[in-house]
C-alpha positions in Angstrom: 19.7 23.5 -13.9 17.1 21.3 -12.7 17.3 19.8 -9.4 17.5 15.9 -8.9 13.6 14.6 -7.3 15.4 13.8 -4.3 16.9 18.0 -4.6 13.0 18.8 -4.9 11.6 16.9 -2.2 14.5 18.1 0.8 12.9 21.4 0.2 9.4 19.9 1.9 11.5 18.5 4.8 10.5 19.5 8.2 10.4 16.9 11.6 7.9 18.6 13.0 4.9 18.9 10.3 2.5 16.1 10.2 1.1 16.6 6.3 1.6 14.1 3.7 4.3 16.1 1.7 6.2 16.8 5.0 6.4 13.5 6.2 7.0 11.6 2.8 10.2 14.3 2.7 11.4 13.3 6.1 11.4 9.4 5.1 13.1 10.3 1.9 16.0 12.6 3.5 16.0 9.3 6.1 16.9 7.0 3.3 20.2 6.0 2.3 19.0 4.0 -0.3 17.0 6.9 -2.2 18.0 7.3 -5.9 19.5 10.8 -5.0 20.6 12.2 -8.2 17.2 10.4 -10.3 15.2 12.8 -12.7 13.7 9.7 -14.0 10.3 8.5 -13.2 9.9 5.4 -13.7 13.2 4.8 -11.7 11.7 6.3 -8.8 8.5 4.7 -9.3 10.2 1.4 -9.4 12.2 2.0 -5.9 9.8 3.4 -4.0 6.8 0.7 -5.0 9.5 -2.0 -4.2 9.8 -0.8 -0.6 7.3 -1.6 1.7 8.7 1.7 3.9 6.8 4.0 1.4 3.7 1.6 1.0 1.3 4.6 2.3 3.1 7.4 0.6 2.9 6.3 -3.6 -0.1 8.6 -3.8 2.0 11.7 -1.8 4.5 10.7 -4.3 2.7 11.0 -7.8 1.2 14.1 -5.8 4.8 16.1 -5.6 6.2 14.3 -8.8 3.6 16.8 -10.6 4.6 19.6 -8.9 8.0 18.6 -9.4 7.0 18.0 -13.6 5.3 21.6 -13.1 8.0 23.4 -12.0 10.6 21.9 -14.1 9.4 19.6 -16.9 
């Protein structure tokens, strides 16, 4: 079964680490708002370019989105 993006990207999660991956995780386990069960994206696109909290991760994002496609697309 393939894991919801927001599944993929708790596995990155860690308080401590200071790389990109890490600390786009931690603002997306943060985030009530996050389209948790979204395989879709476009959707996820959409949400996160709409709010100006993940202005400096859209790059991180398209970064582990690929991984994510990689592993289960």
């Amino acid at each position: 079964m393939t894991p919801s993006f927001y599944e993929y990207v708790k596995r990155f999660e860690n308080p401590e680490a200071q790389d990109p991956v890490s600390r786009f995780a931690n603002k997306v386990a943060e985030d009530q708002s996050f389209p948790k069960h979204s395989k879709d994206f476009n959707q996820l696109s959409t949400y996160l370019e709409s709010n100006p909290d993940y202005g400096k991760f859209l790059l991180t994002f398209d970064e582990v989105w690929s991984h994510y496609q990689y592993d289960f697309g």
